[in-house]
FILORO-582552 format. One record per residue (C-alpha): chain; y negated, x negated, z. Coordinates in pm, whole numbers, m for minus. Each point is the difference from the previous one (the first is absolute). Layout:
@cadena A yy Y xx X zz Z $
...
END
This chain:
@cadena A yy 194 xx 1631 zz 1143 $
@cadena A yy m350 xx m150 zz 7 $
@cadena A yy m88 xx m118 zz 281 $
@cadena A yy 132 xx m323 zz 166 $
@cadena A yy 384 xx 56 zz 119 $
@cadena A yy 119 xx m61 zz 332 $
@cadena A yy 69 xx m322 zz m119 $
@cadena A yy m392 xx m87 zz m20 $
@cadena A yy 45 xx m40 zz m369 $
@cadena A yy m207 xx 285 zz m258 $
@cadena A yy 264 xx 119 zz m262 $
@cadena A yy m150 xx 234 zz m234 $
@cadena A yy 262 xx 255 zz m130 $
@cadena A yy m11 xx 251 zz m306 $
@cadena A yy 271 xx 221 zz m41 $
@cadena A yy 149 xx 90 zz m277 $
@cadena A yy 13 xx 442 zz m15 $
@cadena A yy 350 xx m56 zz m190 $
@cadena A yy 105 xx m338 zz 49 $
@cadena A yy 239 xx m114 zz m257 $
@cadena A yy 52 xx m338 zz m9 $
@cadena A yy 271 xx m204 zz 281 $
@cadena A yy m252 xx m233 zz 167 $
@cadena A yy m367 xx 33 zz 84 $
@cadena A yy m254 xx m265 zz m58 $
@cadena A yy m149 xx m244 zz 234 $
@cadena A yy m326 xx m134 zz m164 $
@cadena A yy m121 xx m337 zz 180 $
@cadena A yy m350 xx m120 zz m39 $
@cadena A yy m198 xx m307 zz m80 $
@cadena A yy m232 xx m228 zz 175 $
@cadena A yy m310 xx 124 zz 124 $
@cadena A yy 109 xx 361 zz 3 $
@cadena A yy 182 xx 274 zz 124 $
@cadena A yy 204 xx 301 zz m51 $
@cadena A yy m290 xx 234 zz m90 $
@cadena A yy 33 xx m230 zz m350 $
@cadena A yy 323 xx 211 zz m107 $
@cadena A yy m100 xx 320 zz 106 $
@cadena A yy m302 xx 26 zz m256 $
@cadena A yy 253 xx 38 zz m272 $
@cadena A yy 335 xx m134 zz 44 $
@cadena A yy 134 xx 198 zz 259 $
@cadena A yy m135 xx 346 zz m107 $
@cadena A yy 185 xx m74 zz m353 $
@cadena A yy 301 xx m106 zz 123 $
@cadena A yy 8 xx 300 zz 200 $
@cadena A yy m7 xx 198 zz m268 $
@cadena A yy 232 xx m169 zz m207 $
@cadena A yy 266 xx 80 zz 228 $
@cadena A yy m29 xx m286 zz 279 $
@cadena A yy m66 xx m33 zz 366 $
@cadena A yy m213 xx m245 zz m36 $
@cadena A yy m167 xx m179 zz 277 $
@cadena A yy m255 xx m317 zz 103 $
@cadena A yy 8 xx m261 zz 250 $
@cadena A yy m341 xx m151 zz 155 $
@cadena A yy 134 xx m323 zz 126 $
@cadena A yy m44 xx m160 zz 356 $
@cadena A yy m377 xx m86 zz 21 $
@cadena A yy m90 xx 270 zz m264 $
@cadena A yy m130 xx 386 zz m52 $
@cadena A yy 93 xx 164 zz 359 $
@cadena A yy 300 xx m174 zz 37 $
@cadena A yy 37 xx m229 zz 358 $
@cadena A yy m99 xx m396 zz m35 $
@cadena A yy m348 xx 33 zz m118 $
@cadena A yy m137 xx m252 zz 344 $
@cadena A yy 285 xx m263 zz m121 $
@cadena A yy m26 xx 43 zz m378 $
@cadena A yy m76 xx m361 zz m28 $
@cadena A yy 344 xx m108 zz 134 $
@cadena A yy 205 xx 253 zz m155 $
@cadena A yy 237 xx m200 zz m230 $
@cadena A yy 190 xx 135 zz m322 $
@cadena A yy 304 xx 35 zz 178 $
@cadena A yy m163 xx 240 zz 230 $
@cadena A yy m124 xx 202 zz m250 $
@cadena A yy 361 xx 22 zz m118 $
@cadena A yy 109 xx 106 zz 322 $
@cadena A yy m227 xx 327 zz m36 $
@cadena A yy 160 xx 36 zz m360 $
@cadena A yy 322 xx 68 zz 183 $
@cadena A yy m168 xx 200 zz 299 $
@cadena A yy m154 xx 217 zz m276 $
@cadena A yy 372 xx 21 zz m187 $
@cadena A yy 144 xx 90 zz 334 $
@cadena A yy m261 xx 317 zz 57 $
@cadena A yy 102 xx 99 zz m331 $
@cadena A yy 329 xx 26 zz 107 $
@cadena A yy 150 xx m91 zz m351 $
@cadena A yy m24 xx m337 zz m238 $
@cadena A yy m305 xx 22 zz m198 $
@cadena A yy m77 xx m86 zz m331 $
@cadena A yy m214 xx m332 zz 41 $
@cadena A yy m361 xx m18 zz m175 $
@cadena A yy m190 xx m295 zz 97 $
@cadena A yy m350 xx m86 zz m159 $
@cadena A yy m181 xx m369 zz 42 $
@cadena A yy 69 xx m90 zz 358 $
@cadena A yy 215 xx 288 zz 46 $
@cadena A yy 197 xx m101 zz m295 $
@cadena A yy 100 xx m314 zz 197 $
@cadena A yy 61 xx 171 zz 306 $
@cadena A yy 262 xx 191 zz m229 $
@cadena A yy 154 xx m293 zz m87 $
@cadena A yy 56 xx m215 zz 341 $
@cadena A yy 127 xx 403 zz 89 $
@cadena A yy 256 xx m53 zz m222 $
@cadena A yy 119 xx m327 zz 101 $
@cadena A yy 133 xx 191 zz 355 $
@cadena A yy 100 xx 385 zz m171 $
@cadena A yy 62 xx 118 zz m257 $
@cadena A yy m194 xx 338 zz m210 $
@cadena A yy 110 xx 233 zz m272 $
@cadena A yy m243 xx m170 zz m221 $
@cadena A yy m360 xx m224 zz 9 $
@cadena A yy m311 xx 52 zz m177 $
@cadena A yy m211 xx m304 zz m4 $
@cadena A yy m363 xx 75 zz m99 $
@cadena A yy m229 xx m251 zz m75 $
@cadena A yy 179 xx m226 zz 270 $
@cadena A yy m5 xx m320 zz 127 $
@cadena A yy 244 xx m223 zz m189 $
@cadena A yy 231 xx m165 zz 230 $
@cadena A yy m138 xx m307 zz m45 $
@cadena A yy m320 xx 120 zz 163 $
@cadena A yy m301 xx m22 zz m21 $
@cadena A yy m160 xx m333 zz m99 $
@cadena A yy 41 xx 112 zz m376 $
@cadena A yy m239 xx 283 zz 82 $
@cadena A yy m242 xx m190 zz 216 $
@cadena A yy m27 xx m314 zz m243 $
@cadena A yy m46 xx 274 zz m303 $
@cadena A yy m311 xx 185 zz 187 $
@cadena A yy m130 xx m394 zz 140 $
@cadena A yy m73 xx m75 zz m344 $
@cadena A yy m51 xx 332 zz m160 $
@cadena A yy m144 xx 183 zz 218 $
@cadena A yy m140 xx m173 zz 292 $
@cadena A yy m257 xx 223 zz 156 $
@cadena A yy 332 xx 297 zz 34 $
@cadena A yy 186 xx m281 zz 179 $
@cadena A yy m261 xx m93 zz 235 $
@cadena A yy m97 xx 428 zz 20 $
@cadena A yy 386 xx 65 zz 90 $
@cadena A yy 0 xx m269 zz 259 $
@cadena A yy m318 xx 135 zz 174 $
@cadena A yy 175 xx 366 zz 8 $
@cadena A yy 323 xx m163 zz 155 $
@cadena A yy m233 xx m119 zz 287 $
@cadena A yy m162 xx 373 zz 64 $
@cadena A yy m301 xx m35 zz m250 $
@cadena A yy m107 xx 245 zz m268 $
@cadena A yy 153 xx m9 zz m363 $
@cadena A yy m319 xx 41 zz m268 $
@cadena A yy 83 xx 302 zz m181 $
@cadena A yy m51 xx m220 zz m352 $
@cadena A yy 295 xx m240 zz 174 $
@cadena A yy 218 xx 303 zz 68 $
@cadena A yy m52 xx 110 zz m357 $
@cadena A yy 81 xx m313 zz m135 $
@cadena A yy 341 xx m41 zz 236 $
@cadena A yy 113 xx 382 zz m64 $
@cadena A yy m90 xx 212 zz m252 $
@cadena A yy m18 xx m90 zz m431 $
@cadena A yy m79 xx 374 zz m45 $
@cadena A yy m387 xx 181 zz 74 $
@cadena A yy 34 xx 106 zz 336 $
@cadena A yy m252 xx 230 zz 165 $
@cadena A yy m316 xx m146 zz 179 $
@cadena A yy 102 xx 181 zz 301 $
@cadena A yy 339 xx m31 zz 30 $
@cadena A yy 9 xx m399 zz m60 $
@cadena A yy m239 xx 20 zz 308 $
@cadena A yy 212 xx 200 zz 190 $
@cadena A yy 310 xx m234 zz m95 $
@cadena A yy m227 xx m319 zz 121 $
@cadena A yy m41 xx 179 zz 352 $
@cadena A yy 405 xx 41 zz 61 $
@cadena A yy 49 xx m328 zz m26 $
@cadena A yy 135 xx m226 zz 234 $
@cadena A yy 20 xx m331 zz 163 $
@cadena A yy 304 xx m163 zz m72 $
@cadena A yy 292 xx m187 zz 205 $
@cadena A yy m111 xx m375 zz m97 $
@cadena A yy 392 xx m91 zz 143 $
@cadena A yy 125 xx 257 zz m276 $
@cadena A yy m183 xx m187 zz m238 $
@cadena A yy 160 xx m347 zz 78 $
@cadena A yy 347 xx 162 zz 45 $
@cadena A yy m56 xx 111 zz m350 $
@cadena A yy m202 xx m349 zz m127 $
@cadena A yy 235 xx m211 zz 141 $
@cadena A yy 214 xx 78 zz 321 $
@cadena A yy 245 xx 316 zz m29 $
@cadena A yy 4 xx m15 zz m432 $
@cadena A yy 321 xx 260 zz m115 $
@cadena A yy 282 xx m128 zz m54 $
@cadena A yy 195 xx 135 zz m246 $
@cadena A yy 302 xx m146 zz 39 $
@cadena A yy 50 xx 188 zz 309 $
@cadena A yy m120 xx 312 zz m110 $
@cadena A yy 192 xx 279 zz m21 $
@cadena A yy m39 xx 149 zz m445 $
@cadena A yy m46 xx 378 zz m30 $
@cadena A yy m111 xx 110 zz m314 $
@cadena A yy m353 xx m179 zz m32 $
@cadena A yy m321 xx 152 zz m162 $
@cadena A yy m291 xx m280 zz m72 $
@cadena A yy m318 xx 126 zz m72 $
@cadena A yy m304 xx m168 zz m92 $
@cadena A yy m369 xx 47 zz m148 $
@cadena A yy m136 xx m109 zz m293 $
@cadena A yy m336 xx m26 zz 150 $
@cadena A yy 59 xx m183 zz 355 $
@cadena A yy m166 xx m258 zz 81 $
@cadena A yy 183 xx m6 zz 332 $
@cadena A yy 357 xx m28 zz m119 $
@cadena A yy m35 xx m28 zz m337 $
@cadena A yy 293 xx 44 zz m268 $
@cadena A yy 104 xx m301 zz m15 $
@cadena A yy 112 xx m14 zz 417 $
@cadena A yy 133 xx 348 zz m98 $
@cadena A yy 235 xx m141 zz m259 $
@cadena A yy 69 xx m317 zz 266 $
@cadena A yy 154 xx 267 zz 226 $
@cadena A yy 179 xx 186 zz m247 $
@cadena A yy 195 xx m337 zz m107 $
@cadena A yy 88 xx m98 zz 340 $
@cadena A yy 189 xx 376 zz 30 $
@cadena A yy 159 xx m32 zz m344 $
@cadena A yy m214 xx 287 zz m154 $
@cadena A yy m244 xx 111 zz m209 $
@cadena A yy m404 xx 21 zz 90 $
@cadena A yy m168 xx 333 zz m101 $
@cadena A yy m357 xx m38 zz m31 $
@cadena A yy m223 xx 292 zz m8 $
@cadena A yy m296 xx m27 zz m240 $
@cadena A yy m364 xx 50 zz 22 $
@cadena A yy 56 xx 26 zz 414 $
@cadena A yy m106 xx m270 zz 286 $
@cadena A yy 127 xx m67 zz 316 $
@cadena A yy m26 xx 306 zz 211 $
@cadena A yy 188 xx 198 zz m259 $
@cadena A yy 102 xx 310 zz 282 $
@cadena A yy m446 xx 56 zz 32 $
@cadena A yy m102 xx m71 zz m393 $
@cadena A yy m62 xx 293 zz m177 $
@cadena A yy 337 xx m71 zz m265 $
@cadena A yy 227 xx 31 zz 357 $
@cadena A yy 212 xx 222 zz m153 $
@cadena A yy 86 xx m237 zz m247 $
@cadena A yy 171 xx m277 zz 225 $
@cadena A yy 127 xx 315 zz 191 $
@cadena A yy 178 xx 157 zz m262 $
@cadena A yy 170 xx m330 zz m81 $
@cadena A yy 143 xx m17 zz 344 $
@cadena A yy 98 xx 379 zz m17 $
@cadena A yy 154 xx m48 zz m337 $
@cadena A yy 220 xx m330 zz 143 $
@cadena A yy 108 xx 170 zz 271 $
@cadena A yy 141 xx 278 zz m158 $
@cadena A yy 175 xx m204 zz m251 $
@cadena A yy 165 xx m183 zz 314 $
@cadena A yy 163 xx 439 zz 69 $
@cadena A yy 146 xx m3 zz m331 $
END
């Protein structure tokens, strides 16, 4: 399945040749993106490992339906595709959200329930001012670059850089990255600044994965660990990796760490 569904929504699928494990993945992206993001890496090694694994492109994004409207489309819409995407599957997924899609995860949760979450690099539920007032003094000229690609301009490749990768990434490829992007739903970004925040207390609690980077400027660790505490567990933070941990290079680091969870969940 790689094309967009009858649904209008683009699910990339990988299959596993034996599949061995009870419930497939569902891999949700971030802001700014799409589903293509997974498929690089994520979903051919999940594949292999044993998993149907598959991607979402939200409402608005990739070649899934919305893309006139993005600017309206709300958080809670993007959740409704979440479930849309869940319902093609025809089985409850395994939950990986990263960034954006990490928060999309969690207002998921707060209507059904999953096997179990993974929440990579997420939003924190209390949003994100924590981010925005980090880059505003730290990093100014990504905050201003991030709004201009929100509103349909062009990322500099040196801003992408900065906001993705820790690790040498090839000339070529970073430039090829920098053309997939995306505009972004400004609504979605209130919902998660200030309007629709997660709310934990309502949330259904499968077992919960946090993962972080040790090199994001974006969410760094300490927003990581914020999350973590409001779920009661502990933050893993991968080292020497930044923000778009499923495109650096060390992928298969943060990937093994989700593998290796997961499988301790089967024991």
């Amino acid at each position: 399945m790689n094309r967009p569904h009858d649904t209008g929504l683009e699910i990339l699928l990988r299959r596993a040749s034996a599949r061995s494990h009870p419930a497939p993945l569902l891999f949700v992206h971030g802001a700014y993106t799409a589903a293509w993001c997974w498929d690089e890496h994520f979903l051919p090694f999940f594949a292999q490992c044993g998993y149907d694994a598959a991607a979402l492109s939200l409402s608005g994004h990739g070649r899934s339906r919305g893309r006139r409207h993005l600017d309206s489309l709300a958080i809670a819409d993007y959740v409704r595709d979440v479930r849309e995407a869940v319902a093609v599957l025809g089985e409850e997924p395994v939950l990986i959200g990263h960034s954006m899609g990490g928060m999309v995860v969690q207002k998921y949760l707060e209507q059904w329930d999953a096997p179990a979450a993974v929440l990579m690099a997420s939003v924190p539920p209390q949003g994100l001012w924590g981010s925005a007032m980090g880059l505003a003094f730290s990093r100014p000229n990504l905050l201003a670059e991030l709004n201009r690609l929100m509103t349909g301009g062009r990322v500099a490749m040196e801003s992408l850089r900065t906001a993705m990768f820790h690790q040498p990434i090839d000339e070529d490829r970073l430039r090829e990255y920098a053309h997939r992007m995306q505009p972004e739903s400004s609504r979605a970004i209130w919902d998660m600044t200030l309007f629709d925040l997660a709310r934990p207390a309502r949330m259904r609690r499968p077992p919960l994965l946090v993962l972080g980077a040790e090199h994001d400027p974006l969410i760094p660790p300490a927003l990581v660990e914020m999350t973590a505490t409001a779920y009661g567990v502990e933050a893993c933070i991968v080292p020497r990796i930044g923000h778009g941990m499923m495109l650096e290079a060390g992928w298969r680091e943060p990937a093994s760490r989700i593998q290796g969870w997961l499988s301790g969940l089967e024991r």
